[in-house]
VOGU-3710 file (C-alpha; in Angstrom, 3 decimals, decimal comma):
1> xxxxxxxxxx> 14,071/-27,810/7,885  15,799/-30,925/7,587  13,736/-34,000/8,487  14,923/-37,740/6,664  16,925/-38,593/4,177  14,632/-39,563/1,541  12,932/-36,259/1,416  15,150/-33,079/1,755  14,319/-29,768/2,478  15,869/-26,436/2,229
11> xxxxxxxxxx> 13,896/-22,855/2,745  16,287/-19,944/1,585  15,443/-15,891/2,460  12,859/-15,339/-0,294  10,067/-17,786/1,330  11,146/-20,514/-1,728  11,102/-23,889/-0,280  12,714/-26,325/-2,372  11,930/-29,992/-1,725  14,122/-32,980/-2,989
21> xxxxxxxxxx> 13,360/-36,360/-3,391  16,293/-38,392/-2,376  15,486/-41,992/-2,700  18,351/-42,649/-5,721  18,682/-45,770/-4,913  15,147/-46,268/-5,638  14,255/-43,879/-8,585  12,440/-41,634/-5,879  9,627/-44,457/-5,972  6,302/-43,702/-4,264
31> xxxxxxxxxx> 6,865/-45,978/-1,213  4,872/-45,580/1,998  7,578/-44,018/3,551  7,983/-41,393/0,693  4,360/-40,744/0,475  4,302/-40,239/4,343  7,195/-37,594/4,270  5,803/-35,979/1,237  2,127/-35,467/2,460  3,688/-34,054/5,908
41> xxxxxxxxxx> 6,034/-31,692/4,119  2,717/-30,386/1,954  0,782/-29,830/5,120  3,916/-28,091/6,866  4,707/-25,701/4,439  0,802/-24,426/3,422  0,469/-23,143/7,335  4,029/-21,955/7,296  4,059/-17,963/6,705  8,012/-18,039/5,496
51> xxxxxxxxxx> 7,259/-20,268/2,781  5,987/-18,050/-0,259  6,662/-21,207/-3,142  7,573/-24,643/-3,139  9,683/-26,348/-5,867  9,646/-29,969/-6,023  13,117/-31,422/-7,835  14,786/-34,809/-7,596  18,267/-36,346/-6,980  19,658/-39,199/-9,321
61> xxxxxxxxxx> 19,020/-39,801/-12,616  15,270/-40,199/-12,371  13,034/-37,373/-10,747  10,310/-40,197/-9,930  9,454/-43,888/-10,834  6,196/-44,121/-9,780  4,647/-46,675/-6,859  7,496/-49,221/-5,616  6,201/-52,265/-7,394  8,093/-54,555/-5,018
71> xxxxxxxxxx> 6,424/-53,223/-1,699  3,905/-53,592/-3,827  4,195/-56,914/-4,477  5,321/-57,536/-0,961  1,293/-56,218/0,120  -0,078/-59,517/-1,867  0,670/-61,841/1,180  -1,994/-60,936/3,321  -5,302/-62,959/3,530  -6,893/-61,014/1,503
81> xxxxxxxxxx> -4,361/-61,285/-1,478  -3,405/-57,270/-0,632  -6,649/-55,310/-1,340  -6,235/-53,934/2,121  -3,054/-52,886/1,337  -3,474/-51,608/-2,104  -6,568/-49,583/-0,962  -4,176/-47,939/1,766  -1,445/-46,997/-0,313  -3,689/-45,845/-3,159
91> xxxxxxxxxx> -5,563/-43,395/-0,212  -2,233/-42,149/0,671  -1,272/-41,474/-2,916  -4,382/-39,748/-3,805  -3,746/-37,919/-0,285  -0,376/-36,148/-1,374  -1,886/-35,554/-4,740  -4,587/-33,481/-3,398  -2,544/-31,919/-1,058  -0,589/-30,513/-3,681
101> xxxxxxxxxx> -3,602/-29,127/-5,371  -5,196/-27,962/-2,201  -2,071/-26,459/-0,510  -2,365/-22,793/-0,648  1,183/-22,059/-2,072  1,800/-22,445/-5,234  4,059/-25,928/-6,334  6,727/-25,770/-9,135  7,762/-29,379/-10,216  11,846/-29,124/-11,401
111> xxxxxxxxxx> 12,101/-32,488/-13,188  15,320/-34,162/-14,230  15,372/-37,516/-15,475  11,791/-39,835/-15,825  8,844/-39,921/-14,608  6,645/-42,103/-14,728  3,457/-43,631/-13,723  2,825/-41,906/-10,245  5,959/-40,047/-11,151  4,154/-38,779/-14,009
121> xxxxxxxxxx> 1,115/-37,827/-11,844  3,073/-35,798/-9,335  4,350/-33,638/-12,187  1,352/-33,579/-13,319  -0,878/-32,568/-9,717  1,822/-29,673/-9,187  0,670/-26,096/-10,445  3,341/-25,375/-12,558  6,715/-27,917/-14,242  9,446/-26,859/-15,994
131> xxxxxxxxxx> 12,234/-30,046/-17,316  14,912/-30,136/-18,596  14,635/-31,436/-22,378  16,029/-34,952/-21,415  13,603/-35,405/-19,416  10,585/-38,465/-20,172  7,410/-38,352/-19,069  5,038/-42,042/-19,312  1,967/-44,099/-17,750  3,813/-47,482/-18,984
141> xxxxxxxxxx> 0,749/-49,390/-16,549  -0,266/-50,957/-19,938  2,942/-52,720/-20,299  2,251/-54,754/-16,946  -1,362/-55,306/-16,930  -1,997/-52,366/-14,370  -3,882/-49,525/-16,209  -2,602/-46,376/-14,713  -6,240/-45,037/-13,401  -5,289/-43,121/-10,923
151> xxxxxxxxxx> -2,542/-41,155/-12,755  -5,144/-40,613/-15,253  -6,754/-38,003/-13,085  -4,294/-35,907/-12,932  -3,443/-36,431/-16,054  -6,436/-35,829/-17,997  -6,792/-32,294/-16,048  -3,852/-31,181/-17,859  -4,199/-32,256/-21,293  -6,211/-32,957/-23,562
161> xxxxxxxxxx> -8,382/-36,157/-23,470  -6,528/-37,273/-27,264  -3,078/-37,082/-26,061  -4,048/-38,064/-22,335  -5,215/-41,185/-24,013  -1,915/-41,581/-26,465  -0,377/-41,536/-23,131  -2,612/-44,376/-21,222  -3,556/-46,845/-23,976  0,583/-47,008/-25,164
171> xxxxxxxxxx> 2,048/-46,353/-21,872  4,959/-44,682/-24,508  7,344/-42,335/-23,443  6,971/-38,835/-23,895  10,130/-36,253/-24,824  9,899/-33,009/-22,679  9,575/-31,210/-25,589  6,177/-32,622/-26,468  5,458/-32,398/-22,987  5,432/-29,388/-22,995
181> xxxxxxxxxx> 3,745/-28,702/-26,089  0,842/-30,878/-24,942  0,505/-29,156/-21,533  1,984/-31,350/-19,270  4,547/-29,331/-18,641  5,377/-25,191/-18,939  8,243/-25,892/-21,270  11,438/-27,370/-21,458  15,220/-26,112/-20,939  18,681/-26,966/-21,403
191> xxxxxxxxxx> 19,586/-29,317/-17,959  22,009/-26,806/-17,237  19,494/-24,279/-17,179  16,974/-25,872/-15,017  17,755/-25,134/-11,751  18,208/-21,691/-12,847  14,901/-21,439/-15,180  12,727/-23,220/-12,227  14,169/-20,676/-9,939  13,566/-17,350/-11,819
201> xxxxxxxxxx> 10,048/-18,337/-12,333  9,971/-19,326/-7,988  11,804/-15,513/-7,398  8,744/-13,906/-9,098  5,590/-15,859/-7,885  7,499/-15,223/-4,649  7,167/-11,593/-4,851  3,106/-11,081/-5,148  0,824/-11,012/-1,930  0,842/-15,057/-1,062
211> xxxxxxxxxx> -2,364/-13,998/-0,221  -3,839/-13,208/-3,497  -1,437/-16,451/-4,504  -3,248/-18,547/-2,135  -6,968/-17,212/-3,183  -6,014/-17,228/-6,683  -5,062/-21,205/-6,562  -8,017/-22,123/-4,423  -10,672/-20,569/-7,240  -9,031/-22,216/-10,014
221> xxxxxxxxxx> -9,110/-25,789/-8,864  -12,561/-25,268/-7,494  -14,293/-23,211/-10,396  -12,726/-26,038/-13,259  -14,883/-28,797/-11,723  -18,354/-26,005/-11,973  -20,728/-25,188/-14,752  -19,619/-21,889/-16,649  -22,486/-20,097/-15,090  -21,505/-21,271/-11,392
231> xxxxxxxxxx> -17,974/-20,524/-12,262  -18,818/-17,047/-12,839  -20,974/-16,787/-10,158  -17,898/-18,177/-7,800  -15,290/-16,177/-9,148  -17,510/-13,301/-8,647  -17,807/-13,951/-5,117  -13,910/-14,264/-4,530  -13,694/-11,323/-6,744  -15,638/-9,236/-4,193
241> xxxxxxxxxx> -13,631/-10,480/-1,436  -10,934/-10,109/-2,870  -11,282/-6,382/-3,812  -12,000/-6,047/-0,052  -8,504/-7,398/1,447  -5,957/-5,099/2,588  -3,216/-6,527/-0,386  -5,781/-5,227/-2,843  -6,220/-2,269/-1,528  -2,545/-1,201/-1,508
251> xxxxxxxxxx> -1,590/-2,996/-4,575  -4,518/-0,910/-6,259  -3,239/2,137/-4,777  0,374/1,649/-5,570  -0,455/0,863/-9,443  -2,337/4,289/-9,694  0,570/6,000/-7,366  3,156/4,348/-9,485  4,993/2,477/-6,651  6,062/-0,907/-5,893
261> xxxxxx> 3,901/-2,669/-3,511  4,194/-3,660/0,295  2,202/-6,509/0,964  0,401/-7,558/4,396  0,102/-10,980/2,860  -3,815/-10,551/4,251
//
């Protein structure tokens, strides 16, 4: 499944595709070209049947630095002083952001290292993170003049609006260990352990119907944004259908039979 350099990818027997951001030299920046490969890898693997789970890692000491500030910088010379080309990058951004969410397999970040601003947001948009307890996390925008609004979305769906704020108005850096304890993360391991850890928890998402997977993810992004009584009222409704799909039926019936399941993944 190997397409560039800066984005590797590797699919092994149990569906888990693992993909690697490999752009060392550049602390795995957000550039155009990484936010291209990235978006096309998301799309890829949520219409391809072998992939069950995707784990998003990093090579090189930092798992992801946020936007390239010098492409950045490079966008102020046209006429219009770069809004054109802010507003493009920013729509691409926001594009692989969503597609995490909206891609129907789940998405475990593996993070190593720092990240930060957009960095921080990408851990932050995937469904699940484990890091290893060197790892930083930061929106440092403050420290340049550049409020980090857009990581704030993600951001602020994951914690809580006191500590998303800590995080914003200081732009400090935040140990994995309170990471996790705030919610930005599952928890934090060992570095040797975190390849291992991220895996274990891949192996066994891996093994449920990646159809209930898929239905699952889709009514928890969408019901968070309702009202609690058109949450229920949703849920209800994929509840229902749900109950009706074959995976249901024989998961179901091998619980009361006392059986491991063989999914249809429909």
């Amino acid at each position: 499944m190997q397409k560039s350099d800066i984005l590797l990818r590797d699919l092994d027997a149990d569906g888990i595709l693992r993909l690697t951001l490999n752009d060392v030299g550049r602390r795995n920046a957000l550039s155009e070209a990484m936010l291209a490969e990235l978006g096309a890898a998301f799309v890829e693997a949520g219409t391809n049947p072998a992939v069950r789970v995707i784990i998003l890692a990093a090579n090189g000491p930092a798992f992801c630095a946020g936007h390239d500030l010098k492409e950045m910088t490079a966008g102020r010379a046209g006429a219009d002083g770069g809004r054109a080309y802010f507003s493009m990058v920013m729509s691409m951004c926001s594009g692989v952001m969503q597609g995490i969410v909206n891609c129907p397999k789940p998405v475990i970040a593996e993070v190593t290292g720092i990240a930060t601003a957009a960095g921080c947001q990408l851990v932050a948009s995937c469904d699940l993170a484990i890091a290893a307890d060197t790892a930083k996390f930061s929106t440092p925008g403050v420290h340049i003049g550049l409020f980090c609004s857009t990581p704030m979305v993600a951001l602020s769906r994951n914690v809580s609006g006191k500590h998303a704020m800590e995080m914003l108005l200081t732009g400090d850096m935040t140990p994995a260990n309170r990471a996790a304890e705030i919610g930005l993360v599952n928890y934090a391991v060992a570095p040797e352990a975190l390849q291992a850890a991220t895996l274990e928890m891949a192996r066994k998402i891996a093994s449920k119907s990646s159809m209930t997977l898929a239905t699952g993810k889709r009514a928890y992004y969408a019901q968070r944004e309702m009202t609690l009584s058109q949450a229920y009222d949703y849920a209800s409704d994929v509840m229902v259908n749900n109950m009706l799909a074959a995976d249901a039926q024989e998961g179901i019936g091998a619980f009361i039979e006392k059986r491991d399941p063989q999914w249809q993944d429909a």
